[in-house]
MIDOFI-52997 format. One record per residue: residue in three letters; x, y, z of N, C-alpha, C, CB in turn. Coordinates in pm, whole numbers, padded with zeros to 5 digits. Glycine has a CB too. Example, Ala and Ser with C-alpha at 12.3 -4.5 7.8 and 13.67 -1.06 7.14 Angstrom:
BEGIN
{res->Ala&n.u->01319&n.v->-00569&n.w->00780&ca.u->01230&ca.v->-00450&ca.w->00780&c.u->01320&c.v->-00330&c.w->00780&cb.u->01131&cb.v->-00447&cb.w->00905}
{res->Ser&n.u->01285&n.v->-00225&n.w->00708&ca.u->01367&ca.v->-00106&ca.w->00714&c.u->01290&c.v->00003&c.w->00787&cb.u->01408&cb.v->-00060&cb.w->00572}
# end
This chain:
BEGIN
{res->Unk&n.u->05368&n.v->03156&n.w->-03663&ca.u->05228&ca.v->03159&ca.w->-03708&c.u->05219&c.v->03239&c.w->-03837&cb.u->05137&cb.v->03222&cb.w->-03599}
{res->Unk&n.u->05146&n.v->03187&n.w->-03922&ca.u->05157&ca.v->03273&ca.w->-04063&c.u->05024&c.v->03391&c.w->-04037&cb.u->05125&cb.v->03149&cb.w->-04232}
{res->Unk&n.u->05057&n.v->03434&n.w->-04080&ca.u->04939&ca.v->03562&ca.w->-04137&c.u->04967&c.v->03666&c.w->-04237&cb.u->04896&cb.v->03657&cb.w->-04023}
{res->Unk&n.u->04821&n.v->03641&n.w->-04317&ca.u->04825&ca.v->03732&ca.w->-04444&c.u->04741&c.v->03818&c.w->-04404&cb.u->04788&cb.v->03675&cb.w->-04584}
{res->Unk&n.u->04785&n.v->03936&n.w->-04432&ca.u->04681&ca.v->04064&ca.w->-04415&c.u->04648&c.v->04128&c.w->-04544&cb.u->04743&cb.v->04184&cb.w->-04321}
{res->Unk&n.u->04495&n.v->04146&n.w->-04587&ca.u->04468&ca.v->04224&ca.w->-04743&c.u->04453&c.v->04346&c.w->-04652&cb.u->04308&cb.v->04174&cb.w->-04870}
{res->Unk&n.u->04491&n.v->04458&n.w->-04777&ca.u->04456&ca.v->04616&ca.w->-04755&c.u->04418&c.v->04663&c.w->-04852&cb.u->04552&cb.v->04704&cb.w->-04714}
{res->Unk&n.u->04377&n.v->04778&n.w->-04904&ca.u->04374&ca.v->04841&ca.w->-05005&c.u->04202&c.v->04821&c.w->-05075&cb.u->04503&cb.v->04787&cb.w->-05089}
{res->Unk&n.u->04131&n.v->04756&n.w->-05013&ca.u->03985&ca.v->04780&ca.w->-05035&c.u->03890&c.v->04886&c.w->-05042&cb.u->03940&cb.v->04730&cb.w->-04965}
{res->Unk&n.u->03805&n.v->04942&n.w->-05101&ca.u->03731&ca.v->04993&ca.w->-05019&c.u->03616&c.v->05055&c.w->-05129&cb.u->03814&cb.v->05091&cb.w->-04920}
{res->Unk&n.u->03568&n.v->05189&n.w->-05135&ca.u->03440&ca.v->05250&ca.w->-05247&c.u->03529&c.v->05305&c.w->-05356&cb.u->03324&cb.v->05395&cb.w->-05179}
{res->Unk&n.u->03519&n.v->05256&n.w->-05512&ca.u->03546&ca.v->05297&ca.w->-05606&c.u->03454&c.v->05310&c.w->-05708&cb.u->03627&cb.v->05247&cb.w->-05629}
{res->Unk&n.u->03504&n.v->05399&n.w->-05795&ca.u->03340&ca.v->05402&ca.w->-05873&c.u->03423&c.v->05378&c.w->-06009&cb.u->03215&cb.v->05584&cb.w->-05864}
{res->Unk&n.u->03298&n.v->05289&n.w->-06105&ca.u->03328&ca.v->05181&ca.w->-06227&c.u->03401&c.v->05275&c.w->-06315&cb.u->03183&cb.v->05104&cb.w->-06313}
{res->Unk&n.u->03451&n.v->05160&n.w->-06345&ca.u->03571&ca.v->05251&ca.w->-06472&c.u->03704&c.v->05319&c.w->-06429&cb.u->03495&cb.v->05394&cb.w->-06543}
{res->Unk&n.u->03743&n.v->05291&n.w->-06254&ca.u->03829&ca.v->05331&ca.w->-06192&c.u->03902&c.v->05192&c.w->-06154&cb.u->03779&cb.v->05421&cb.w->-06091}
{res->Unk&n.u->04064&n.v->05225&n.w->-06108&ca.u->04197&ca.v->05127&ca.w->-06083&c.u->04147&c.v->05110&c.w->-05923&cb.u->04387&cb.v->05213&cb.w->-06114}
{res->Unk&n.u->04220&n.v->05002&n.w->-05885&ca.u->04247&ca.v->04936&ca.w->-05758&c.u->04334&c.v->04877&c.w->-05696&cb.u->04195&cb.v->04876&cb.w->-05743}
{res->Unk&n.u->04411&n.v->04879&n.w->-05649&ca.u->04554&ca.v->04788&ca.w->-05567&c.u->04533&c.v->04741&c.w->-05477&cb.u->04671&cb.v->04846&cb.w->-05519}
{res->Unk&n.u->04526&n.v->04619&n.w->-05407&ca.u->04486&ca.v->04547&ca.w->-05311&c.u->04659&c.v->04442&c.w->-05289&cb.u->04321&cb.v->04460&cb.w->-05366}
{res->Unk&n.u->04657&n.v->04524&n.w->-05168&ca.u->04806&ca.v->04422&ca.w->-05099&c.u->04820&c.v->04338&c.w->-05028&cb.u->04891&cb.v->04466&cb.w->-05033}
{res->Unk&n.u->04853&n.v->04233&n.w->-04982&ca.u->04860&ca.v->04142&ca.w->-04887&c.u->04975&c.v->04131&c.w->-04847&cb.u->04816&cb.v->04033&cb.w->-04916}
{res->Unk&n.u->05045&n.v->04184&n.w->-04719&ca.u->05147&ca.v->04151&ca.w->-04622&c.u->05127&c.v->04041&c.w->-04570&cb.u->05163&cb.v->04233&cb.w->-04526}
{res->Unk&n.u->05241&n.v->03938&n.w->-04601&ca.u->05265&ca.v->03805&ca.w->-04513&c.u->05337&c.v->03807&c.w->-04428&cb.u->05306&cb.v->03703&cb.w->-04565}
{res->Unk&n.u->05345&n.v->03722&n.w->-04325&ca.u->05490&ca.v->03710&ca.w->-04185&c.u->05429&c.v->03593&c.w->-04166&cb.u->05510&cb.v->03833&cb.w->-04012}
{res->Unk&n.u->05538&n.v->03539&n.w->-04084&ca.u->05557&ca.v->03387&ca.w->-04033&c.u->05582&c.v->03303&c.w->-04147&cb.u->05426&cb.v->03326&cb.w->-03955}
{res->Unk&n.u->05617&n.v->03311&n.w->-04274&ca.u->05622&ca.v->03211&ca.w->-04397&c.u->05772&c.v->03318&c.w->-04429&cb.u->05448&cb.v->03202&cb.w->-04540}
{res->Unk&n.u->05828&n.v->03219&n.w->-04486&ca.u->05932&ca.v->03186&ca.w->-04624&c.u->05891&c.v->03277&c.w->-04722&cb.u->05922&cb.v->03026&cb.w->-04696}
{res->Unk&n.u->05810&n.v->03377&n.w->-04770&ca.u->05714&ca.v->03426&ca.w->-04871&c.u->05792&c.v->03378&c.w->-05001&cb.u->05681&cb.v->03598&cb.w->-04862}
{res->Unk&n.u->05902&n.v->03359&n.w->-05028&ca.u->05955&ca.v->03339&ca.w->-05192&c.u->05915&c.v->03212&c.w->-05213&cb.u->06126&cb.v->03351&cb.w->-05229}
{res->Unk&n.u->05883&n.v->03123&n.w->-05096&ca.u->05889&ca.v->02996&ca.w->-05168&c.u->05685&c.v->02968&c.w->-05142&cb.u->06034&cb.v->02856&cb.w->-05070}
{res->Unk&n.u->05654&n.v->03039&n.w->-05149&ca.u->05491&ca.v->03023&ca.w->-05168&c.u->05436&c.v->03081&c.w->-05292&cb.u->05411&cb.v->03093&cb.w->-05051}
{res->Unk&n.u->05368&n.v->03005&n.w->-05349&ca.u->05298&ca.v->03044&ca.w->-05460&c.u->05185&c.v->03153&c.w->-05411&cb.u->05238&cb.v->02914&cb.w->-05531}
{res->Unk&n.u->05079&n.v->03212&n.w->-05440&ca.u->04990&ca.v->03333&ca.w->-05399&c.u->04884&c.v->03325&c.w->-05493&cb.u->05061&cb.v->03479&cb.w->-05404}
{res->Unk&n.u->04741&n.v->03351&n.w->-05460&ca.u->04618&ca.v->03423&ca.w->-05551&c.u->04556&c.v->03483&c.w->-05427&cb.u->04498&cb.v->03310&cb.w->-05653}
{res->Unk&n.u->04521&n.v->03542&n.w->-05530&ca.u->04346&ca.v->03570&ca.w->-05506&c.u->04205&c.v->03535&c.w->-05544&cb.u->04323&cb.v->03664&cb.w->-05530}
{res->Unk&n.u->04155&n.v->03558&n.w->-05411&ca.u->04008&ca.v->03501&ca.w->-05463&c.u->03939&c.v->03594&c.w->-05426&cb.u->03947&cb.v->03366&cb.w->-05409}
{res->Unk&n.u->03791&n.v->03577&n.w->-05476&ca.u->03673&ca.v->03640&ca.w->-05461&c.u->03535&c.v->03610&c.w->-05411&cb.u->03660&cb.v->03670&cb.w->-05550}
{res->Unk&n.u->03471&n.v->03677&n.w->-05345&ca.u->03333&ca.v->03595&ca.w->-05288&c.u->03220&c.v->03706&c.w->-05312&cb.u->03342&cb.v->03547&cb.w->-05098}
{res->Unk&n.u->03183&n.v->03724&n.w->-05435&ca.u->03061&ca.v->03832&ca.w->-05370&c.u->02916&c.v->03790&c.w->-05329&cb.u->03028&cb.v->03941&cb.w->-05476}
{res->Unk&n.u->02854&n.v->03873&n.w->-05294&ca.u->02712&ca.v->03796&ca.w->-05179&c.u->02601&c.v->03717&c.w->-05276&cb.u->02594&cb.v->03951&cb.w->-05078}
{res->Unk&n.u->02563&n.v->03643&n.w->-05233&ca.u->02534&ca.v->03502&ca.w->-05323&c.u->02600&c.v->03449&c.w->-05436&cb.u->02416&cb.v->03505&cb.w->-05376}
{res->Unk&n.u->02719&n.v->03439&n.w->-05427&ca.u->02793&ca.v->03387&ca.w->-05504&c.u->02887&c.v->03314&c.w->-05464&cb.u->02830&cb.v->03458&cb.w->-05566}
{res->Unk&n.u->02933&n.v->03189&n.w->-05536&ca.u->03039&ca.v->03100&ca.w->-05525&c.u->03207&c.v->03232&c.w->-05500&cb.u->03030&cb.v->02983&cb.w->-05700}
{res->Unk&n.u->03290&n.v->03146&n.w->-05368&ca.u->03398&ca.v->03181&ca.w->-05413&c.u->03453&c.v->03133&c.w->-05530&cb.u->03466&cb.v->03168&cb.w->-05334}
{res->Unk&n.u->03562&n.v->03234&n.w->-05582&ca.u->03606&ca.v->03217&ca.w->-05732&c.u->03790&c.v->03265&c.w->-05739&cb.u->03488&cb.v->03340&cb.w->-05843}
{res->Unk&n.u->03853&n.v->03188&n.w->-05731&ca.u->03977&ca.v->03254&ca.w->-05769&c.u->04013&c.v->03328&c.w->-05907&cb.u->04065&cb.v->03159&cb.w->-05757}
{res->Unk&n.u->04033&n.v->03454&n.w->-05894&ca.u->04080&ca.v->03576&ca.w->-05947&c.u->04212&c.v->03529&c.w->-06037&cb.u->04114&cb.v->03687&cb.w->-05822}
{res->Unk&n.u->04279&n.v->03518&n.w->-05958&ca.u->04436&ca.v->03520&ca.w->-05977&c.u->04574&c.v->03485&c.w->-05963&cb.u->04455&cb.v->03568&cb.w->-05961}
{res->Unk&n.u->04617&n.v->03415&n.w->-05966&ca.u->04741&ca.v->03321&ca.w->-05908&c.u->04871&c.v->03296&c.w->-05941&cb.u->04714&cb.v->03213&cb.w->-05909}
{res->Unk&n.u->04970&n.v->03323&n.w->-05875&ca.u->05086&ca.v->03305&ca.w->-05939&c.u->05217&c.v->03221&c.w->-05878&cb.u->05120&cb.v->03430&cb.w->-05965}
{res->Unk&n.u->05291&n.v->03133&n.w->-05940&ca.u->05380&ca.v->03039&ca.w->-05868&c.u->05513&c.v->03163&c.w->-05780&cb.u->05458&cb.v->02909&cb.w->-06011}
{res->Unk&n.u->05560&n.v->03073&n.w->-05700&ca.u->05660&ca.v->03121&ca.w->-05616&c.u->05765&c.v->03200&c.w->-05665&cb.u->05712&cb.v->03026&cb.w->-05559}
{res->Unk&n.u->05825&n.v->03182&n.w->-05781&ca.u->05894&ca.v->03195&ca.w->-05868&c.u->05861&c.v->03301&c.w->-05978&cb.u->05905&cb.v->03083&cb.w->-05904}
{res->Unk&n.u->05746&n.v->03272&n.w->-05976&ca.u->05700&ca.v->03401&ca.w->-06061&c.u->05687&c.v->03377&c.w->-06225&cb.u->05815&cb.v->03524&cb.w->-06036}
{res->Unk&n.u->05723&n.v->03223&n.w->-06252&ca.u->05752&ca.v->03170&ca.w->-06361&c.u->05574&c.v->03132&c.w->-06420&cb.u->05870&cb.v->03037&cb.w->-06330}
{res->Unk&n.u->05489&n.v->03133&n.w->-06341&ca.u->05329&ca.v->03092&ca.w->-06403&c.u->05249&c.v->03180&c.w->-06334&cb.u->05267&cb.v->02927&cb.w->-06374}
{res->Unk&n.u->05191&n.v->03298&n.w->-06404&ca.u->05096&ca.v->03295&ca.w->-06384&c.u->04873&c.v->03270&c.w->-06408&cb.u->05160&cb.v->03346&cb.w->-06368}
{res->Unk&n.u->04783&n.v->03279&n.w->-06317&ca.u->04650&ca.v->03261&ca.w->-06354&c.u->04603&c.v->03349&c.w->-06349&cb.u->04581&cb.v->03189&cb.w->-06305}
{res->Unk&n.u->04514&n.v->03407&n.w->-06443&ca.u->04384&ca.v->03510&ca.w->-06453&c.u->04263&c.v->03435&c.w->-06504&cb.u->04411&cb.v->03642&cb.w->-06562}
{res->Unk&n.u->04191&n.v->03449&n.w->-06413&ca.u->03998&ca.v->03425&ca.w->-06451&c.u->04025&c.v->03440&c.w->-06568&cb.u->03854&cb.v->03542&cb.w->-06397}
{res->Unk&n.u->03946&n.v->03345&n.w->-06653&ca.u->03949&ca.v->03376&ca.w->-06819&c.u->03910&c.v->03478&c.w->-06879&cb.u->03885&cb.v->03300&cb.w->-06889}
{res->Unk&n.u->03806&n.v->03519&n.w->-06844&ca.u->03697&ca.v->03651&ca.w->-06864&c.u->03796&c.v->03776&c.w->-06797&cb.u->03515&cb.v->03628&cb.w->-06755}
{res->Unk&n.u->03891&n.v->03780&n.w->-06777&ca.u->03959&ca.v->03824&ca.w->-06687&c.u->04085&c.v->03898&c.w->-06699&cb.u->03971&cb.v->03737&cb.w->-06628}
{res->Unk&n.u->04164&n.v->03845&n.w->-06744&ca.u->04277&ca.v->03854&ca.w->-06762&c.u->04344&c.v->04007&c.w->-06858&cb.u->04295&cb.v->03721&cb.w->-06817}
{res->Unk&n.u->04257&n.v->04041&n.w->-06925&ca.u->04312&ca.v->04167&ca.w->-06980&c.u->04277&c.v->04295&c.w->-06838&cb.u->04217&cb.v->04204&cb.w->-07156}
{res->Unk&n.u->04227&n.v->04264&n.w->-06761&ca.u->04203&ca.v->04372&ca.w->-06687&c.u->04275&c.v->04325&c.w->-06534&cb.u->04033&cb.v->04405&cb.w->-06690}
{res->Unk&n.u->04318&n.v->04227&n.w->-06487&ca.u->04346&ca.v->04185&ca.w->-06400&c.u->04550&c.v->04167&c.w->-06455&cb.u->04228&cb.v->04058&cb.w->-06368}
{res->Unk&n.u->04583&n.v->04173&n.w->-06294&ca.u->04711&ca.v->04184&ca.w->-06251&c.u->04766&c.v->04127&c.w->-06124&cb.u->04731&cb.v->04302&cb.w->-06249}
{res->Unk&n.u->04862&n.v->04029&n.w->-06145&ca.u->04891&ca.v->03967&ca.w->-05993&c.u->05049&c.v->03970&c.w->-06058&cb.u->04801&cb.v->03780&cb.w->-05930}
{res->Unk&n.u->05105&n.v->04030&n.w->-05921&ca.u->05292&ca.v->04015&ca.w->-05910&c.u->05282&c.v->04005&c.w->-05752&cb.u->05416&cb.v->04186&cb.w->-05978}
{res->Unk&n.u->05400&n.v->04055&n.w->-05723&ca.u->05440&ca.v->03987&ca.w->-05576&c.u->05620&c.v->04096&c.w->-05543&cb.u->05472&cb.v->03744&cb.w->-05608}
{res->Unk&n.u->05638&n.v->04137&n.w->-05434&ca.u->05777&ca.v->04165&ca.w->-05395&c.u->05803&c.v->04056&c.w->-05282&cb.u->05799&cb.v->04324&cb.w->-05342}
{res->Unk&n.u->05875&n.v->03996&n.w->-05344&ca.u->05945&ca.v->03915&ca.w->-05190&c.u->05992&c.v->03987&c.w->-05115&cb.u->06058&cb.v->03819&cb.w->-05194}
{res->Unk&n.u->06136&n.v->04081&n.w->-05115&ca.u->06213&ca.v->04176&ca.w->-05028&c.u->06065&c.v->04203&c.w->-04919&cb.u->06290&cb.v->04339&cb.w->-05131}
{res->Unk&n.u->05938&n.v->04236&n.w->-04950&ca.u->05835&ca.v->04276&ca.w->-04902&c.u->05773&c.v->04198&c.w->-04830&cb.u->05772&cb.v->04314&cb.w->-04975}
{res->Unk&n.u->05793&n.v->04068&n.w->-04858&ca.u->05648&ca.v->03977&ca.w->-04837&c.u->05529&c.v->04016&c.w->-04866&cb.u->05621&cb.v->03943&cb.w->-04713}
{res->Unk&n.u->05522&n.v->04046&n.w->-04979&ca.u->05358&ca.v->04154&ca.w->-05015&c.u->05363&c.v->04061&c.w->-05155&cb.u->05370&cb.v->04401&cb.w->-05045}
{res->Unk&n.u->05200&n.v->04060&n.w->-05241&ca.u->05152&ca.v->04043&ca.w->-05297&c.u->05061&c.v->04161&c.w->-05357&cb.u->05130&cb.v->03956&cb.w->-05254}
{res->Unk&n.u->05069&n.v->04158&n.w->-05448&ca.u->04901&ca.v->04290&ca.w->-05532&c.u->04882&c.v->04196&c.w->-05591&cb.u->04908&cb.v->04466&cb.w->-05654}
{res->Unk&n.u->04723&n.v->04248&n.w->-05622&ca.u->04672&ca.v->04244&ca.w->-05718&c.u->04598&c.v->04401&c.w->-05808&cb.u->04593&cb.v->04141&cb.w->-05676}
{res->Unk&n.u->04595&n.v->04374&n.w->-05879&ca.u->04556&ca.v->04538&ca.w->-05902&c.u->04431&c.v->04487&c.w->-06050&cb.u->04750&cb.v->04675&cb.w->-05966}
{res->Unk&n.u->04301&n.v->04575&n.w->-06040&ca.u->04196&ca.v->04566&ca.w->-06121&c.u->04202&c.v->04712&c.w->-06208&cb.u->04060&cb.v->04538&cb.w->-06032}
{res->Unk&n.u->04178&n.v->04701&n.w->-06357&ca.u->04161&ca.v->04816&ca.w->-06404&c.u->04044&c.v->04818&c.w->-06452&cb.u->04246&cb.v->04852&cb.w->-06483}
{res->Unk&n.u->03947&n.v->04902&n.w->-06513&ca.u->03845&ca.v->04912&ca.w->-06556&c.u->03736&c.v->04833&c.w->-06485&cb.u->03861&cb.v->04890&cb.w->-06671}
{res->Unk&n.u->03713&n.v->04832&n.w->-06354&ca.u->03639&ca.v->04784&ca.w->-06267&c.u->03478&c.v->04849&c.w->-06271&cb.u->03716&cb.v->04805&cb.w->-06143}
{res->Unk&n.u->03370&n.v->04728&n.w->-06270&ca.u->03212&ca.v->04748&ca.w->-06273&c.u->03160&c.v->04658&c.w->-06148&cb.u->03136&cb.v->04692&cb.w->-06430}
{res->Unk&n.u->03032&n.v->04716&n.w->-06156&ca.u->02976&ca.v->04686&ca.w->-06016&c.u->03041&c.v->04493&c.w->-06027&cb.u->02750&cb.v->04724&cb.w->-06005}
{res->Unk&n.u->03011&n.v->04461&n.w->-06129&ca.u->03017&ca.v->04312&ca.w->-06117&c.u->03152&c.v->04282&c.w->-06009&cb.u->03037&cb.v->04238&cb.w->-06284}
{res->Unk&n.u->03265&n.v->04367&n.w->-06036&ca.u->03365&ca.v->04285&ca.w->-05893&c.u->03336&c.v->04303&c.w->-05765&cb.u->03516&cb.v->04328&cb.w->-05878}
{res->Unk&n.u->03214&n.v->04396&n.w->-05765&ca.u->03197&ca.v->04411&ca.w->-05602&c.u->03185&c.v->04295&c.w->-05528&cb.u->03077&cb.v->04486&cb.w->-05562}
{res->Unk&n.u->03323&n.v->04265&n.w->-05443&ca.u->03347&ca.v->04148&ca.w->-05327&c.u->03439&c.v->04155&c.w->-05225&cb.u->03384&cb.v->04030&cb.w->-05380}
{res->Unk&n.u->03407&n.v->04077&n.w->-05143&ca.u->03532&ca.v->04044&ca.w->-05073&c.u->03625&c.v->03991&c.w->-05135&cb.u->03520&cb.v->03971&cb.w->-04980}
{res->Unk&n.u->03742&n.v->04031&n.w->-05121&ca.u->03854&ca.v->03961&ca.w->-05189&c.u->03939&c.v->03919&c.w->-05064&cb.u->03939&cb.v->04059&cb.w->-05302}
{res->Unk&n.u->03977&n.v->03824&n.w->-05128&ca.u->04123&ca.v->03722&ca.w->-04997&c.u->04256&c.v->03661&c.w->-05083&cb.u->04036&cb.v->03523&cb.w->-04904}
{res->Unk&n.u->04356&n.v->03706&n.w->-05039&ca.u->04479&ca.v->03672&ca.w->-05029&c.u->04504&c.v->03573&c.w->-04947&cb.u->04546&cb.v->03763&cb.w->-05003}
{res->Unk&n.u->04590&n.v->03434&n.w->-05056&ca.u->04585&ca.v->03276&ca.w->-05033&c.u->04710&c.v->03255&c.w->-05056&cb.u->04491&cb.v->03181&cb.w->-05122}
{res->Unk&n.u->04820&n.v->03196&n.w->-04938&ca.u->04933&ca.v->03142&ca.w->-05032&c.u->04972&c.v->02955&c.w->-04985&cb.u->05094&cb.v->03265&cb.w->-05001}
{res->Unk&n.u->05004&n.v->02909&n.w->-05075&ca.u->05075&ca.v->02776&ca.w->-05019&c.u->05178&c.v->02735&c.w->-05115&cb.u->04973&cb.v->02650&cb.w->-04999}
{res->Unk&n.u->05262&n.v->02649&n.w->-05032&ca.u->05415&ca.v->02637&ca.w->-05036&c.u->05398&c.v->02538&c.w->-05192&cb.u->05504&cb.v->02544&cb.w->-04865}
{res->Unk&n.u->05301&n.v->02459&n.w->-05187&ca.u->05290&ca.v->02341&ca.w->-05278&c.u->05200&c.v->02337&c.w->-05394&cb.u->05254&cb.v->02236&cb.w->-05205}
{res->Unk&n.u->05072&n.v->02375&n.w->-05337&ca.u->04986&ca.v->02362&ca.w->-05464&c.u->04916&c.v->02532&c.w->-05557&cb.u->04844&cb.v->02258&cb.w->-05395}
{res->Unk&n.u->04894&n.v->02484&n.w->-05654&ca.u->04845&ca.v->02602&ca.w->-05719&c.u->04714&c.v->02634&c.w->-05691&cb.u->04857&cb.v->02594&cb.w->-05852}
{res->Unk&n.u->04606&n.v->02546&n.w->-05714&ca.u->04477&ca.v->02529&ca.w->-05675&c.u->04437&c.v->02533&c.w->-05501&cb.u->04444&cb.v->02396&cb.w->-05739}
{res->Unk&n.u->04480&n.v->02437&n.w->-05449&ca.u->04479&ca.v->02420&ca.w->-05273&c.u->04551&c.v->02519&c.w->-05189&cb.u->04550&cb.v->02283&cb.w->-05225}
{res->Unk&n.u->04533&n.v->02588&n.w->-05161&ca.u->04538&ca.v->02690&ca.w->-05061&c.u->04579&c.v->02673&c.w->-04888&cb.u->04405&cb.v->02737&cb.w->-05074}
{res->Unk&n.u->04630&n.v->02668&n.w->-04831&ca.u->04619&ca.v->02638&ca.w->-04665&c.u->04637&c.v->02787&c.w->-04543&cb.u->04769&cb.v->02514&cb.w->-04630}
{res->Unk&n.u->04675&n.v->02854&n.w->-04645&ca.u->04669&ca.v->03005&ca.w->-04539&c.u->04605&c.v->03090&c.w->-04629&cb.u->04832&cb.v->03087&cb.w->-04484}
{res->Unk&n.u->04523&n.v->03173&n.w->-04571&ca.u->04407&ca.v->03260&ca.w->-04604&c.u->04419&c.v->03387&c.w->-04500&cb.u->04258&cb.v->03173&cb.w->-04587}
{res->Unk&n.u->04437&n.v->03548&n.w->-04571&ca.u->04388&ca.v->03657&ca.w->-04501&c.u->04206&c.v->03664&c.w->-04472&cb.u->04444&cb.v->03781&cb.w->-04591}
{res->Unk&n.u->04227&n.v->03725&n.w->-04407&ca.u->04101&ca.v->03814&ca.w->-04348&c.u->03967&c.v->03872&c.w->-04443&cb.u->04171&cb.v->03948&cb.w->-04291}
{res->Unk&n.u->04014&n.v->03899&n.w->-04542&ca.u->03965&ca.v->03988&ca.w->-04676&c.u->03934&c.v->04125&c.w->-04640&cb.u->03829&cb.v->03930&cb.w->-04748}
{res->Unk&n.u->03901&n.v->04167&n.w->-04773&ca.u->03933&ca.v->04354&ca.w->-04781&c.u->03790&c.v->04324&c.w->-04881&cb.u->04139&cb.v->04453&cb.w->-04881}
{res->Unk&n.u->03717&n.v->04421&n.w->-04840&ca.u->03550&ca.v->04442&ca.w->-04906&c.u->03595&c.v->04570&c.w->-05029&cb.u->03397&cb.v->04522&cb.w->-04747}
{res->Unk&n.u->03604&n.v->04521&n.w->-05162&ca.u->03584&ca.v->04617&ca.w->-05307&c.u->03413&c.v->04645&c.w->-05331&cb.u->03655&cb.v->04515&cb.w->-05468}
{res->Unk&n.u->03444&n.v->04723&n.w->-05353&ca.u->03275&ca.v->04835&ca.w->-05387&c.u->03322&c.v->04900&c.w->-05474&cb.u->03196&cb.v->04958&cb.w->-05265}
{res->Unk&n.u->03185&n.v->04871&n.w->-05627&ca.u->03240&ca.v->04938&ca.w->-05687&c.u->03098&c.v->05041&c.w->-05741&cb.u->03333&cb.v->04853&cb.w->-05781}
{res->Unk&n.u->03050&n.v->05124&n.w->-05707&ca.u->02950&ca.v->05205&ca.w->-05775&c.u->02988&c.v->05230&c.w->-05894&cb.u->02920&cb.v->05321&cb.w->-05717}
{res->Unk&n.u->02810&n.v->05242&n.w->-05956&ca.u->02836&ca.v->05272&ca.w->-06123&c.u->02771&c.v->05399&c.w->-06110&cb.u->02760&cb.v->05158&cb.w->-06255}
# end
């Protein structure tokens, strides 16, 4: 059975770093690609961040990308993502997504970890 677990959520205040991890089991983890996504309250989910199995491509939100960070330890089965210079605007749930095949399509999903970010 696969399961991804996010950690590393929780009250930060703007203009402060964040690390958010996702432990996998039951998967292969090297051979799954990984993102993250985001949902905050009335808002569309939105993928964050994404990166192939390999480690050879990765995605950042366009608006995004100088402040955003996605790597991965296989030895681990873990994933980060890590936010720097964070404002109320990321306050969300975030979820850790991996699948074997596609970049976009997703088929296993953690739990999510709630970011708060006071200004």
């Amino acid at each position: 059975q696969v399961q991804l677990v996010e950690s590393g959520g929780g009250l930060v205040q703007a203009g402060g770093s964040l690390r958010l991890s996702c432990v996998a089991s039951g998967l292969s983890f090297e051979d799954y690609g990984v993102a993250w996504f985001r949902q905050a309250p009335g808002k569309e989910h939105e993928r964050v961040a994404a990166m192939s199995a390999r480690g050879d491509w990765r995605y950042y939100l366009n608006s995004e990308k100088d402040r955003f960070s996605i790597y991965r330890n296989d030895a681990g089965n873990t994933a980060y993502f890590e936010m720097n210079n964070v404002t109320p605007h990321d306050t969300a749930v975030y979820y850790c997504a991996a699948d074997p095949v596609s970049p976009t399509v997703y088929n296993y999903w953690g739990q999510g970890t709630q970011v708060t970010v006071s200004s």
